[in-house]
Biopython code that builds the backbone (N, CA, C, O; Angstrom):
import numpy as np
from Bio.PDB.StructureBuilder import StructureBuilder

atoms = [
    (1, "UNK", "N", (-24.923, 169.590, -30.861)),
    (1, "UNK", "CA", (-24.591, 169.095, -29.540)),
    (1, "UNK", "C", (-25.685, 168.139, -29.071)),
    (1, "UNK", "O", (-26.810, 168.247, -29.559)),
    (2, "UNK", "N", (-25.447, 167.308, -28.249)),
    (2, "UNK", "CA", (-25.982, 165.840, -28.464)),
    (2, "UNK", "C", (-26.618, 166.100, -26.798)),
    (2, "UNK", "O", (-25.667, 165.969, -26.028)),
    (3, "UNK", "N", (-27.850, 166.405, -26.067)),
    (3, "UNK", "CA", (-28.367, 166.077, -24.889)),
    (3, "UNK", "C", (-28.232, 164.916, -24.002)),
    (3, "UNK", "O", (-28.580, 163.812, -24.420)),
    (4, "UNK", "N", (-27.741, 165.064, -22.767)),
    (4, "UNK", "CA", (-28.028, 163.888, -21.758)),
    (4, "UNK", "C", (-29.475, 163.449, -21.484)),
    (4, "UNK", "O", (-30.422, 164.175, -21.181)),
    (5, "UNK", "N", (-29.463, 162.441, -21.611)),
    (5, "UNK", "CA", (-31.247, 161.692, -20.611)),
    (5, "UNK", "C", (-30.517, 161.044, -19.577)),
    (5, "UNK", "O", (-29.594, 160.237, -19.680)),
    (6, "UNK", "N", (-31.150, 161.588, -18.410)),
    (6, "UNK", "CA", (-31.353, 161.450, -17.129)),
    (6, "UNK", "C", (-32.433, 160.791, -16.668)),
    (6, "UNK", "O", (-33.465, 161.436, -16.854)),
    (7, "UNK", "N", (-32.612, 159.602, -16.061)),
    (7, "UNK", "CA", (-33.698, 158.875, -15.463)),
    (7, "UNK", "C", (-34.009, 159.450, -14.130)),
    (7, "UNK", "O", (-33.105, 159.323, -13.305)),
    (8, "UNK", "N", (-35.254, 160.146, -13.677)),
    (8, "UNK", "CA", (-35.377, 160.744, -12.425)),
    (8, "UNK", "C", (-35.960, 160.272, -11.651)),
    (8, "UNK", "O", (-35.919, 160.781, -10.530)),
    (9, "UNK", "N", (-36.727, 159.153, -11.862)),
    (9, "UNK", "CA", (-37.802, 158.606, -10.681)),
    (9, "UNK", "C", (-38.151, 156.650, -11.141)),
    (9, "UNK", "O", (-38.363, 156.288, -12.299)),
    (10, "UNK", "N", (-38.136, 156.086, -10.430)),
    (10, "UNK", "CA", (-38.783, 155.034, -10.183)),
    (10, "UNK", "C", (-37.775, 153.643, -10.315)),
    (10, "UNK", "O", (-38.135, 152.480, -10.500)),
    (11, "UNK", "N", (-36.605, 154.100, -10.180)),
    (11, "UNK", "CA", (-35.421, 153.152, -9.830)),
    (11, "UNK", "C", (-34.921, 152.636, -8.534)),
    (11, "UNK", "O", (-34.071, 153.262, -7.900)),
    (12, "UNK", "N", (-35.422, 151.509, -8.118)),
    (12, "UNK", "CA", (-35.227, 151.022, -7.113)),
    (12, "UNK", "C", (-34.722, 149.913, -7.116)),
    (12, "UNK", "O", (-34.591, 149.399, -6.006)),
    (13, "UNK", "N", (-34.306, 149.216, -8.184)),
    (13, "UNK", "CA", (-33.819, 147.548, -8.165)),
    (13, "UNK", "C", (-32.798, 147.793, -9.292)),
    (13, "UNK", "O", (-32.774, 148.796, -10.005)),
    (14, "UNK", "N", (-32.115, 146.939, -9.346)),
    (14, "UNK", "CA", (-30.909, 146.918, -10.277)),
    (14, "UNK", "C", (-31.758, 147.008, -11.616)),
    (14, "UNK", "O", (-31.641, 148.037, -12.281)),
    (15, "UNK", "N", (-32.691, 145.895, -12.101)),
    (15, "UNK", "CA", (-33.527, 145.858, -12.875)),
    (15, "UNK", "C", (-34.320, 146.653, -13.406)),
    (15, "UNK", "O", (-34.872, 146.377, -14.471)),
    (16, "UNK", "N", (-34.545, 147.923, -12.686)),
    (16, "UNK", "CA", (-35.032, 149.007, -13.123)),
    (16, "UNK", "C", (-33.791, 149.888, -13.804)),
    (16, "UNK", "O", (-33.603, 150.229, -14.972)),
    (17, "UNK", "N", (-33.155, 150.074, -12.799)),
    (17, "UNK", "CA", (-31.559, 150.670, -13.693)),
    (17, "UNK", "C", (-31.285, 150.583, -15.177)),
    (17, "UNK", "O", (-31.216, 151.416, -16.081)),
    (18, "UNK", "N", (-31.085, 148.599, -15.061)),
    (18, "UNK", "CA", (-30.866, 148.720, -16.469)),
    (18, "UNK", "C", (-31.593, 148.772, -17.593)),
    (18, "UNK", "O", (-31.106, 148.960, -18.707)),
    (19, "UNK", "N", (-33.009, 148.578, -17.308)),
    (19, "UNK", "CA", (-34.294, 149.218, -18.358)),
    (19, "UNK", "C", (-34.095, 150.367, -18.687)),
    (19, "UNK", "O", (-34.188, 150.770, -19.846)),
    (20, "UNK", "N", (-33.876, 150.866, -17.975)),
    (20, "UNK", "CA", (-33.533, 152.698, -17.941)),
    (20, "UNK", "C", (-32.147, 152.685, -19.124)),
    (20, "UNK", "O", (-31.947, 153.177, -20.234)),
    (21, "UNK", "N", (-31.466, 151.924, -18.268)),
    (21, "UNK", "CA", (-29.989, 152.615, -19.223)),
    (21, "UNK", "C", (-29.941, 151.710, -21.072)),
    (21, "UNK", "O", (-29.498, 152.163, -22.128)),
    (22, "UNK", "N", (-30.602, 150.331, -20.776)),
    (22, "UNK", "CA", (-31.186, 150.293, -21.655)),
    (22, "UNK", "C", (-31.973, 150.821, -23.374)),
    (22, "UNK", "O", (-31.987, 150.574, -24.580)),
    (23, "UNK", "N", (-32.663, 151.901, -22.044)),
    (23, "UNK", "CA", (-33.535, 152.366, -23.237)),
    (23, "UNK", "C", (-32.889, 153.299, -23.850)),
    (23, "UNK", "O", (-33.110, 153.580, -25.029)),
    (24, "UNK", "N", (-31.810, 154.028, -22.947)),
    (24, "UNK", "CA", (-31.325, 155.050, -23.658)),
    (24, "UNK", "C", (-30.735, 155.997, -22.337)),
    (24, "UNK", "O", (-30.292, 157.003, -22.891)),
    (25, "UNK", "N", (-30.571, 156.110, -21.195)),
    (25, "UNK", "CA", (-30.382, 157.110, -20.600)),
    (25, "UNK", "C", (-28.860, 156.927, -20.100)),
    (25, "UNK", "O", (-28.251, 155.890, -19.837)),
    (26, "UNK", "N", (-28.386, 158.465, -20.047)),
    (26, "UNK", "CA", (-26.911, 158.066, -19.943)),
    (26, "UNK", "C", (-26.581, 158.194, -18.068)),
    (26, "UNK", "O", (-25.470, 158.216, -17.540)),
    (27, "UNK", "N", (-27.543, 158.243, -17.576)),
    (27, "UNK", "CA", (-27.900, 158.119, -16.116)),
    (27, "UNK", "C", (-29.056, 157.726, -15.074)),
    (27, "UNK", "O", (-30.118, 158.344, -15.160)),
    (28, "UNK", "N", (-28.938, 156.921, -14.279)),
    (28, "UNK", "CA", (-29.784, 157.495, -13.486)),
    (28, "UNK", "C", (-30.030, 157.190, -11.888)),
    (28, "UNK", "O", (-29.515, 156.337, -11.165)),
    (29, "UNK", "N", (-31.163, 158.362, -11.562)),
    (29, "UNK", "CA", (-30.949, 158.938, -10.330)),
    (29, "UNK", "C", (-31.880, 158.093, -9.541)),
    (29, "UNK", "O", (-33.089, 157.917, -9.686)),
    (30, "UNK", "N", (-30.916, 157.534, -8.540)),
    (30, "UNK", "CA", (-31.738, 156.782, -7.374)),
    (30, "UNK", "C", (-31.275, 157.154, -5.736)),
    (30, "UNK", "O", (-30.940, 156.323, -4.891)),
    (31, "UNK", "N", (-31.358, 158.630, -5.555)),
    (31, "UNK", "CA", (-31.768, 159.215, -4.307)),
    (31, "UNK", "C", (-33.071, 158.660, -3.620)),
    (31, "UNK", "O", (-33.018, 158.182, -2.487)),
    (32, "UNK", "N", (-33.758, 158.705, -4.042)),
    (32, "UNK", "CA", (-34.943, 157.954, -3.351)),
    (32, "UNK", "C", (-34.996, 156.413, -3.021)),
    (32, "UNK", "O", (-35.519, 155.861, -2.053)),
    (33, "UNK", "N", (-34.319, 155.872, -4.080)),
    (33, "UNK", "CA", (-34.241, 154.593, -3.597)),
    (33, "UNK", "C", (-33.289, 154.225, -1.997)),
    (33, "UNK", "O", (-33.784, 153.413, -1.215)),
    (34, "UNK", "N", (-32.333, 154.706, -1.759)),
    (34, "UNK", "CA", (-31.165, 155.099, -1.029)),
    (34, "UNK", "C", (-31.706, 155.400, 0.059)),
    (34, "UNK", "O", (-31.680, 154.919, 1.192)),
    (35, "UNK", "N", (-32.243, 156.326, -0.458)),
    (35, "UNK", "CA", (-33.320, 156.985, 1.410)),
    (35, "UNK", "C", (-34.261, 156.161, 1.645)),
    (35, "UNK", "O", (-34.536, 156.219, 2.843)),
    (36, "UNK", "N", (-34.989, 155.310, 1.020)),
    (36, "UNK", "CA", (-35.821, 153.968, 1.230)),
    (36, "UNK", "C", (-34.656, 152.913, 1.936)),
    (36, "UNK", "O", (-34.457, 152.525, 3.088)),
    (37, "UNK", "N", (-34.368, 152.803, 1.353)),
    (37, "UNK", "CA", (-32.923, 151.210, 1.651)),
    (37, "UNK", "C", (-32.075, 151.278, 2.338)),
    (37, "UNK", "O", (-31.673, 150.260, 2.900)),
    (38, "UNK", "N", (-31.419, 152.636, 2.576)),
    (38, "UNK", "CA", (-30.019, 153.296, 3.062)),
    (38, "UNK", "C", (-29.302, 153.311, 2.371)),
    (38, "UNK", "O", (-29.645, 153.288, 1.189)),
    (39, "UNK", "N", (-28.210, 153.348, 2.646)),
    (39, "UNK", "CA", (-26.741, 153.912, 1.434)),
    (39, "UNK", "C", (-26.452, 152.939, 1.275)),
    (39, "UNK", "O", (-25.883, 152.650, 0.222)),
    (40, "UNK", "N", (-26.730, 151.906, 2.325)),
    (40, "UNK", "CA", (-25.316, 150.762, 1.824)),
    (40, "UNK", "C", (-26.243, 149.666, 0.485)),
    (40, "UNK", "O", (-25.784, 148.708, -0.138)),
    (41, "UNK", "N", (-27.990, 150.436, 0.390)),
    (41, "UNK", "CA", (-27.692, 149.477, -0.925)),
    (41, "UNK", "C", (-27.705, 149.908, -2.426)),
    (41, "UNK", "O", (-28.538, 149.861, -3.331)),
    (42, "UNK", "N", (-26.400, 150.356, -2.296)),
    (42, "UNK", "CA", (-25.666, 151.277, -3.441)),
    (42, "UNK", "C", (-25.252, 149.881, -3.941)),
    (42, "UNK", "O", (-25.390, 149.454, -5.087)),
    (43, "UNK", "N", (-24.705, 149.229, -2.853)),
    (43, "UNK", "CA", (-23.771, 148.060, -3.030)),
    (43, "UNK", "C", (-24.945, 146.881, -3.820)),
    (43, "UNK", "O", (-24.715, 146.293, -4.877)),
    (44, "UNK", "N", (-25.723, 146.801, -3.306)),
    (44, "UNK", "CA", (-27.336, 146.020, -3.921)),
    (44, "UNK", "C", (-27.251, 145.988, -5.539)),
    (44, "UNK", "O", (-27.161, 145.059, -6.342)),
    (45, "UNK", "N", (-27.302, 147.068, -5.645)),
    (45, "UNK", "CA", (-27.711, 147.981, -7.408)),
    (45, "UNK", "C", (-26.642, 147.689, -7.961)),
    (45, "UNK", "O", (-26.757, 146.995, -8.971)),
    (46, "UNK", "N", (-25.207, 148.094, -7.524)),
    (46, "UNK", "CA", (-24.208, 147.854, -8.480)),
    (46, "UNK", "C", (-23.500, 146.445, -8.430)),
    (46, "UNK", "O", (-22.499, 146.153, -9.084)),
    (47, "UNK", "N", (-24.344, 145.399, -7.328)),
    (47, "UNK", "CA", (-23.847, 144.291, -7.902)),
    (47, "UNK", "C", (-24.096, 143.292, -8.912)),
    (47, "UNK", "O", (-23.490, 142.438, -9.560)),
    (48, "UNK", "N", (-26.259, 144.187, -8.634)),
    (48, "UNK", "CA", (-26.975, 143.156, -9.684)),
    (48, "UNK", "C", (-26.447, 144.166, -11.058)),
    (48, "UNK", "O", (-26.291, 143.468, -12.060)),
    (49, "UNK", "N", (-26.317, 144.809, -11.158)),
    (49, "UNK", "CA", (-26.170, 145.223, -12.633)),
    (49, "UNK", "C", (-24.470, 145.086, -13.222)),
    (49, "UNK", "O", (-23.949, 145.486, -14.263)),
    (50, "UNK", "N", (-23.890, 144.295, -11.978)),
    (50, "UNK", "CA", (-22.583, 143.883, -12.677)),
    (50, "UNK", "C", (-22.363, 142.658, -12.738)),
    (50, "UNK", "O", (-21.308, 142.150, -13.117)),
    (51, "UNK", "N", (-23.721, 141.863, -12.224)),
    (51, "UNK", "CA", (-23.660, 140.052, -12.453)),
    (51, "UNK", "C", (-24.439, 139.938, -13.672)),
    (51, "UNK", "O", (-24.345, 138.966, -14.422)),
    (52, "UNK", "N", (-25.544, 141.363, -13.963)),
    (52, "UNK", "CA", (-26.282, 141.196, -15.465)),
    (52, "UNK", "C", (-25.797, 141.425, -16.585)),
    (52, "UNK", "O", (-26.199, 140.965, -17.653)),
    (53, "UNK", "N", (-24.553, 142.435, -16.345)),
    (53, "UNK", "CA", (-23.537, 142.857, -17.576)),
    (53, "UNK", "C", (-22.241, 141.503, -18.092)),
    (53, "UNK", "O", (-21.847, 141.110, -19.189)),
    (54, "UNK", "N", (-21.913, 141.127, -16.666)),
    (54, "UNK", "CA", (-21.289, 139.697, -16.982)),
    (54, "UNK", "C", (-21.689, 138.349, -17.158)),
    (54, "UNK", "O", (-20.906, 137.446, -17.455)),
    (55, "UNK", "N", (-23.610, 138.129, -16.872)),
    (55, "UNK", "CA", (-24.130, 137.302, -17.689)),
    (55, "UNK", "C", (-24.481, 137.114, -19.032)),
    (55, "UNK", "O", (-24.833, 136.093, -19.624)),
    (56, "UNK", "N", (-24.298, 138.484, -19.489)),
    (56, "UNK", "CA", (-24.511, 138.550, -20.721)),
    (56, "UNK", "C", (-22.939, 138.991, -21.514)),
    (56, "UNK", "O", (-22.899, 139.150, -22.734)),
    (57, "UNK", "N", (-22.001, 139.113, -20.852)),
    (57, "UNK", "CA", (-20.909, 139.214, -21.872)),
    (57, "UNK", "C", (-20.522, 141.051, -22.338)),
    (57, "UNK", "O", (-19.712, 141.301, -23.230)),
    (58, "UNK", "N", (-21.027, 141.811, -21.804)),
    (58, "UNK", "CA", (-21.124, 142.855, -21.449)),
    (58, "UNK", "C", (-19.539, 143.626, -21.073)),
    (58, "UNK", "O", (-18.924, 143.297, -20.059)),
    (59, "UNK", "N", (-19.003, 144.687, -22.052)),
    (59, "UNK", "CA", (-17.985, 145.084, -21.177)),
    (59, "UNK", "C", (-17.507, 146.449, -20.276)),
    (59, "UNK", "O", (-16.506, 146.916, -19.732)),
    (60, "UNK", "N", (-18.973, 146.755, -20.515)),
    (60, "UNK", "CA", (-19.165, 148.200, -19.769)),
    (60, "UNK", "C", (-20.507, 148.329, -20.074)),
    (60, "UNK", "O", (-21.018, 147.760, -21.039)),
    (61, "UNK", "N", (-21.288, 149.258, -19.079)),
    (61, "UNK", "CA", (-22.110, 149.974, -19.536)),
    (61, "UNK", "C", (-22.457, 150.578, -20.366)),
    (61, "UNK", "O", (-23.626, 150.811, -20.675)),
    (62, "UNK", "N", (-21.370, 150.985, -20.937)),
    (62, "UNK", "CA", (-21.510, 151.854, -22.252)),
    (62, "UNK", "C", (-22.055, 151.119, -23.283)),
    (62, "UNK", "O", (-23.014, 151.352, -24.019)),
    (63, "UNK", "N", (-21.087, 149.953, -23.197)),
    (63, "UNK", "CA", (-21.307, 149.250, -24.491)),
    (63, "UNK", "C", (-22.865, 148.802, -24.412)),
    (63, "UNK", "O", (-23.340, 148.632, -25.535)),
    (64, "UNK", "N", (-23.732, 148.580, -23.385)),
    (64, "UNK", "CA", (-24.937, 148.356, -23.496)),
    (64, "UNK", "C", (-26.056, 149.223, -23.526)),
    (64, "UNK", "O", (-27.241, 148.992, -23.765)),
    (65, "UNK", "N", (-25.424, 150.318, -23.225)),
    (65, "UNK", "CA", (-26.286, 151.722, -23.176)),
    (65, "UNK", "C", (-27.215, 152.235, -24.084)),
    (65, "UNK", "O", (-26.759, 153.206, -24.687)),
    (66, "UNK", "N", (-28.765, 151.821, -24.511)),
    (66, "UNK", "CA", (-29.404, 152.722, -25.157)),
    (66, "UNK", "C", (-29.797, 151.378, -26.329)),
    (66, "UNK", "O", (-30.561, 151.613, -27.266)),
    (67, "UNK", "N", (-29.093, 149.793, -26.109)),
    (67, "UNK", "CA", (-29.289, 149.045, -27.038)),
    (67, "UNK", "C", (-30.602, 148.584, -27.315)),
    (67, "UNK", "O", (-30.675, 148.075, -28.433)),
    (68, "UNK", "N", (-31.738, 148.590, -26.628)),
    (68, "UNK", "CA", (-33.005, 148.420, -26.504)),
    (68, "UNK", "C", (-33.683, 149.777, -27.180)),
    (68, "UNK", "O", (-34.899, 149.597, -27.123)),
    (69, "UNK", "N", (-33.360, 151.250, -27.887)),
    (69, "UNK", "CA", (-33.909, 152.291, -27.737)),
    (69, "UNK", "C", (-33.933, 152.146, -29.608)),
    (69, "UNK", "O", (-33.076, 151.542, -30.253)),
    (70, "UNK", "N", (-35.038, 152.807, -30.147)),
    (70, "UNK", "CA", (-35.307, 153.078, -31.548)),
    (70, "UNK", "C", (-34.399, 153.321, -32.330)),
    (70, "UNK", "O", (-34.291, 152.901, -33.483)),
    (71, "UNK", "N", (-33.617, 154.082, -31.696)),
    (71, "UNK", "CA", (-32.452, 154.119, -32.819)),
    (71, "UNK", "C", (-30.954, 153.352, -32.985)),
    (71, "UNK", "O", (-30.031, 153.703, -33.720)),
    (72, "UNK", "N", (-31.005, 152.138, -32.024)),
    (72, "UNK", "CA", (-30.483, 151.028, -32.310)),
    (72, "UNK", "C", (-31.438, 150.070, -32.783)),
    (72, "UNK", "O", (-31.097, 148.891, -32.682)),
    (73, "UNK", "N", (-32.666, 150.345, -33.324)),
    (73, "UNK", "CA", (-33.435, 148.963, -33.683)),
    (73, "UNK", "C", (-32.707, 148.895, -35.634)),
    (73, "UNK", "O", (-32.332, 149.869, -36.287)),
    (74, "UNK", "N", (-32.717, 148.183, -35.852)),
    (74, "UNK", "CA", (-32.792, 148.058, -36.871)),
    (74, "UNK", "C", (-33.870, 148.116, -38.320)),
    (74, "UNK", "O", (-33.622, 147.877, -39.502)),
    (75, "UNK", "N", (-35.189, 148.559, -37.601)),
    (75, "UNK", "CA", (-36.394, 148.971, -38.505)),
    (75, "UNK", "C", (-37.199, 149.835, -37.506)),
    (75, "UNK", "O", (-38.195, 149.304, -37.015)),
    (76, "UNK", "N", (-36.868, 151.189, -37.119)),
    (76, "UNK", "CA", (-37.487, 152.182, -36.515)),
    (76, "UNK", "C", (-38.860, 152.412, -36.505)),
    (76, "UNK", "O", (-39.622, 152.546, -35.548)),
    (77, "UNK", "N", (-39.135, 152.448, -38.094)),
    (77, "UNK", "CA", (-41.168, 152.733, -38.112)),
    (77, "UNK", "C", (-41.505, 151.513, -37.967)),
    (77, "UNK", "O", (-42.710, 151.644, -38.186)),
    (78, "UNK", "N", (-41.281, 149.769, -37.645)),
    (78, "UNK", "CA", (-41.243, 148.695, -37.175)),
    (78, "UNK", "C", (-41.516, 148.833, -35.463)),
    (78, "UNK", "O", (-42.367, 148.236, -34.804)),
    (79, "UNK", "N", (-40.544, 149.779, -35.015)),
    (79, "UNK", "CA", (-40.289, 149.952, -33.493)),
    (79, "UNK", "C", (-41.115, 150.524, -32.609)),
    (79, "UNK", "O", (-41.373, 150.284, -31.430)),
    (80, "UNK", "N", (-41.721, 151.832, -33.871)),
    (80, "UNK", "CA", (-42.712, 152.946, -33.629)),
    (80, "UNK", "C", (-43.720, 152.404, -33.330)),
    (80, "UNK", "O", (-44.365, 152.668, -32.316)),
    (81, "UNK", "N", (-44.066, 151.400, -34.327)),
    (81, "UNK", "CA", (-45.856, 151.129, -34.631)),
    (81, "UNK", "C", (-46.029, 149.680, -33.465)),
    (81, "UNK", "O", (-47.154, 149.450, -33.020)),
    (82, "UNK", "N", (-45.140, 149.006, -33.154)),
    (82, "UNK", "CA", (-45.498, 147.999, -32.410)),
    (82, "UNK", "C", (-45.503, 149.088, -30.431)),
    (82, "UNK", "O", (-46.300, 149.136, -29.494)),
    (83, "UNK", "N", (-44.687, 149.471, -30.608)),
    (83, "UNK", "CA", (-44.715, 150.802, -28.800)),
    (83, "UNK", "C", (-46.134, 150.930, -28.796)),
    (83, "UNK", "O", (-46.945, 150.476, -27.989)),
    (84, "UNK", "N", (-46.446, 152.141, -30.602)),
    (84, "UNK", "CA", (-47.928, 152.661, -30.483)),
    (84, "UNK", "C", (-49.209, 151.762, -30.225)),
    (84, "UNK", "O", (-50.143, 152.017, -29.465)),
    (85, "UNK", "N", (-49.011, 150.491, -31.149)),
    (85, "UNK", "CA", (-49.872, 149.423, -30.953)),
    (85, "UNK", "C", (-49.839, 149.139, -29.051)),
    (85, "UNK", "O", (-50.998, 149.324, -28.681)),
    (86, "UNK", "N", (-49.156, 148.862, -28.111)),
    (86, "UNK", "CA", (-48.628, 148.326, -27.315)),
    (86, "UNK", "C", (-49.322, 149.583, -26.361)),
    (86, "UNK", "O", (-50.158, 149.153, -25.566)),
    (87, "UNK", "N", (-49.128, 150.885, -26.326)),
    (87, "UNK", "CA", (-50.138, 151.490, -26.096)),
    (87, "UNK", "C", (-51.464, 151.708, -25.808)),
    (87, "UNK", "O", (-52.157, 151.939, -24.817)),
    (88, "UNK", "N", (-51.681, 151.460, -27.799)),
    (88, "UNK", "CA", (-52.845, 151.649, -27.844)),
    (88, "UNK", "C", (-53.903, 150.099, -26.945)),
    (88, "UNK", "O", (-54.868, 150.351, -26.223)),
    (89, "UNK", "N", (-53.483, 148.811, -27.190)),
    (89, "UNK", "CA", (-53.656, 148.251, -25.727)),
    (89, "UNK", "C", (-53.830, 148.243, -24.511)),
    (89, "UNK", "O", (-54.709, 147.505, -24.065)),
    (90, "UNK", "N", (-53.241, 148.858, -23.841)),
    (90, "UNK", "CA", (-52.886, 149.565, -22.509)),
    (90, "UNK", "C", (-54.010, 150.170, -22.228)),
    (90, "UNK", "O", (-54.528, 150.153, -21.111)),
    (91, "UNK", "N", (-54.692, 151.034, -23.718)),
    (91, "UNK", "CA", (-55.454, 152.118, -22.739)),
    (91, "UNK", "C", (-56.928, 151.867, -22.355)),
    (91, "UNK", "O", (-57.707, 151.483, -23.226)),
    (92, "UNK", "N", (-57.274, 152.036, -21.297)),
    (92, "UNK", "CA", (-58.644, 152.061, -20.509)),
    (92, "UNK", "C", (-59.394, 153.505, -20.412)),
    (92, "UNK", "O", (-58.870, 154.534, -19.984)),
    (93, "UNK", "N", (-60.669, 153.377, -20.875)),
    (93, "UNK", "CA", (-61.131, 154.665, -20.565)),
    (93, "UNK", "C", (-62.250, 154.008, -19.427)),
    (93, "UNK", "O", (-62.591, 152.825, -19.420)),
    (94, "UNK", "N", (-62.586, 154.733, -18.768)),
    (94, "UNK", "CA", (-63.422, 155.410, -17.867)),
    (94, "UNK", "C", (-64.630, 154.853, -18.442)),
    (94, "UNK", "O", (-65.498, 154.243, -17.818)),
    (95, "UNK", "N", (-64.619, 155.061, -19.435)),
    (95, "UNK", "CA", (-66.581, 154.879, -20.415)),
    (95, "UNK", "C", (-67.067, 153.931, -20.942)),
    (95, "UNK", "O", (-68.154, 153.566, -21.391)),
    (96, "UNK", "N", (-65.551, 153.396, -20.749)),
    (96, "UNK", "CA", (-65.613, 151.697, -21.320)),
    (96, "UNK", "C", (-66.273, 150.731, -20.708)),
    (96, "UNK", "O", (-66.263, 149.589, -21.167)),
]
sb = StructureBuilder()
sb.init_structure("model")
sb.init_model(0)
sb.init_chain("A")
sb.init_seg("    ")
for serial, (resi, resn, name, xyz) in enumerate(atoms, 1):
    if name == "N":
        sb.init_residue(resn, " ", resi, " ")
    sb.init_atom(name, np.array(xyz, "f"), 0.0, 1.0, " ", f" {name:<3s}", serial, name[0])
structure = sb.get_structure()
């Protein structure tokens, strides 16, 4: 049996959405964004992510769902080592 990913925090722009659904999640949750913005910009979110699905030729969500995530890449330990590299960049210590 195959798990849902749920995106729980830091979706506030359409653009975040679809990074999210993107990477792989078969949802996600923007209560917080809503209570920041109000309800009505539900309407905000689902328009930019239905002018980004029809700029690109897109015919559902589905069909774009998860296309950015490792196991649609086509060379996985390729996918792995450039994230880890990309990381290992990122990090700052304190001592440095």
């Amino acid at each position: 049996m195959r798990a849902s990913l749920a995106a729980t925090g830091g979706a506030h722009t359409p653009e975040d959405i679809l990074k999210l659904l993107l990477a792989g999640s078969d949802c996600v949750m923007v209560a917080s964004s809503l209570l920041k913005n109000g309800p009505d910009h539900i309407g905000t979110l689902v328009r930019g992510i239905t002018d980004w699905l029809v700029e690109r030729e897109y015919t559902s969500v589905e069909q774009m769902k998860g296309s950015l995530s490792q196991q649609a890449c086509p060379d996985p330990d390729a996918f792995e080592r450039a994230n880890y590299m990309k990381a290992l960049k990122s990090y700052t210590s304190e001592f440095a």
